[in-house]
TORKOL-4160 file (C-alpha; in steps of 0.2 Angstrom, whole numbers, padded with zeros to 4 digits, m for minus):
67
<pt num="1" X="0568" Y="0351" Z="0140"/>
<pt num="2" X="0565" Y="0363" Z="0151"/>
<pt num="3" X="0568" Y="0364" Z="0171"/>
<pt num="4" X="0548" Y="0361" Z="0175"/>
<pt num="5" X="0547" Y="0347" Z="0162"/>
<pt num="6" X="0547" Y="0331" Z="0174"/>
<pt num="7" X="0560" Y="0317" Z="0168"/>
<pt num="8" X="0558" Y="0306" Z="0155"/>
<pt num="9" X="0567" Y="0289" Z="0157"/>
<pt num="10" X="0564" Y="0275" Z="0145"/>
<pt num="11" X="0563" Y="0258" Z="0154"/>
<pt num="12" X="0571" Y="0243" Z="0149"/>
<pt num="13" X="0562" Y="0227" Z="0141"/>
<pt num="14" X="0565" Y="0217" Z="0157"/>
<pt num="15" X="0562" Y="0232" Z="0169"/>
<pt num="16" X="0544" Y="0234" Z="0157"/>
<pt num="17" X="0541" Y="0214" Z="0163"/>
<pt num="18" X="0544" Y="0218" Z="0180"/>
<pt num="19" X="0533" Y="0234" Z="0180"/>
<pt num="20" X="0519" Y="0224" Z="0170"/>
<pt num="21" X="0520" Y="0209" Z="0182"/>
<pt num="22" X="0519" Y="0219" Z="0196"/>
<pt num="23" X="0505" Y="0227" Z="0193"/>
<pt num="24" X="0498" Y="0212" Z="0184"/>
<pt num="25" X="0493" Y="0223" Z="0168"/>
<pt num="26" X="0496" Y="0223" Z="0148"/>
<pt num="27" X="0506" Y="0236" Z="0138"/>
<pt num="28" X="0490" Y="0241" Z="0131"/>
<pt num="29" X="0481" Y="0247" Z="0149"/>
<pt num="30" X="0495" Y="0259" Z="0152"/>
<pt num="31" X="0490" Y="0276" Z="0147"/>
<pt num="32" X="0497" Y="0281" Z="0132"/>
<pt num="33" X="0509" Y="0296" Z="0127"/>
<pt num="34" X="0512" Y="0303" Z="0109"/>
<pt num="35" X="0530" Y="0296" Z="0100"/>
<pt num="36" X="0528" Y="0318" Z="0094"/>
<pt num="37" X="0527" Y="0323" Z="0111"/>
<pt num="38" X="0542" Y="0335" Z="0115"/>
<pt num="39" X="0545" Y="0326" Z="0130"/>
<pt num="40" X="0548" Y="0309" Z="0124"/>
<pt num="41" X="0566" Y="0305" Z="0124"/>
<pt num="42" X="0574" Y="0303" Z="0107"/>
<pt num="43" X="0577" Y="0283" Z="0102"/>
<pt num="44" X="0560" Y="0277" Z="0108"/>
<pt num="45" X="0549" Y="0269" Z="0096"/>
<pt num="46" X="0531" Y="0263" Z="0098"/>
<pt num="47" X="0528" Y="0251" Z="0112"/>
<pt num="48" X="0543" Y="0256" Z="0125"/>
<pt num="49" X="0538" Y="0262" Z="0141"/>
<pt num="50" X="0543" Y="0277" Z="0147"/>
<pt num="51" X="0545" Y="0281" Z="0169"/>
<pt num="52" X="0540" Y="0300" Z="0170"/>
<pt num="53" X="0547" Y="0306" Z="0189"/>
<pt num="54" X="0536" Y="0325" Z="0195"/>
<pt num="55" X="0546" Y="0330" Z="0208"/>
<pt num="56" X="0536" Y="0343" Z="0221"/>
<pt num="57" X="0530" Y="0342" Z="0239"/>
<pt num="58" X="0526" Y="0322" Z="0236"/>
<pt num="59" X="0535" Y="0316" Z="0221"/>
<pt num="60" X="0526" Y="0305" Z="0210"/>
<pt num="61" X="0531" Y="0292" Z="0198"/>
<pt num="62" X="0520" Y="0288" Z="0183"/>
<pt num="63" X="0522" Y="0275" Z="0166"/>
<pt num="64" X="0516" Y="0280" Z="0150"/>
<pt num="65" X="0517" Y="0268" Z="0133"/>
<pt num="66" X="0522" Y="0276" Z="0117"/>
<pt num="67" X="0511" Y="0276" Z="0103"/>
């Protein structure tokens, strides 16, 4: 990883709920990142969800599903 590469944070089961609640969606309308994608942190598997932070002028937070 390198210093322009936003964080990659993989979210636990009940923080997933929470997320899914609140935004009253299912796992599978989230958008979707590769499990090959240099970014994805090492440990995940197919269906956790993964909190990406951009930092910038106005940070920005984004949730991506591993497939």
């Amino acid at each position: 990883m390198h210093v322009l590469q936003p964080k990659h944070e993989k979210l636990s089961p009940e923080e997933t709920e929470k997320l899914l609640e609140k935004l009253n969606i299912s796992l599978s309308q989230l958008p979707k990142i590769s499990i090959d994608d240099p970014a994805v942190p090492k440990g995940c598997k197919k269906g956790d969800v993964l909190r990406i932070e951009r930092k910038g002028s106005f940070p920005e937070t984004y949730f991506r599903v591993v497939v």
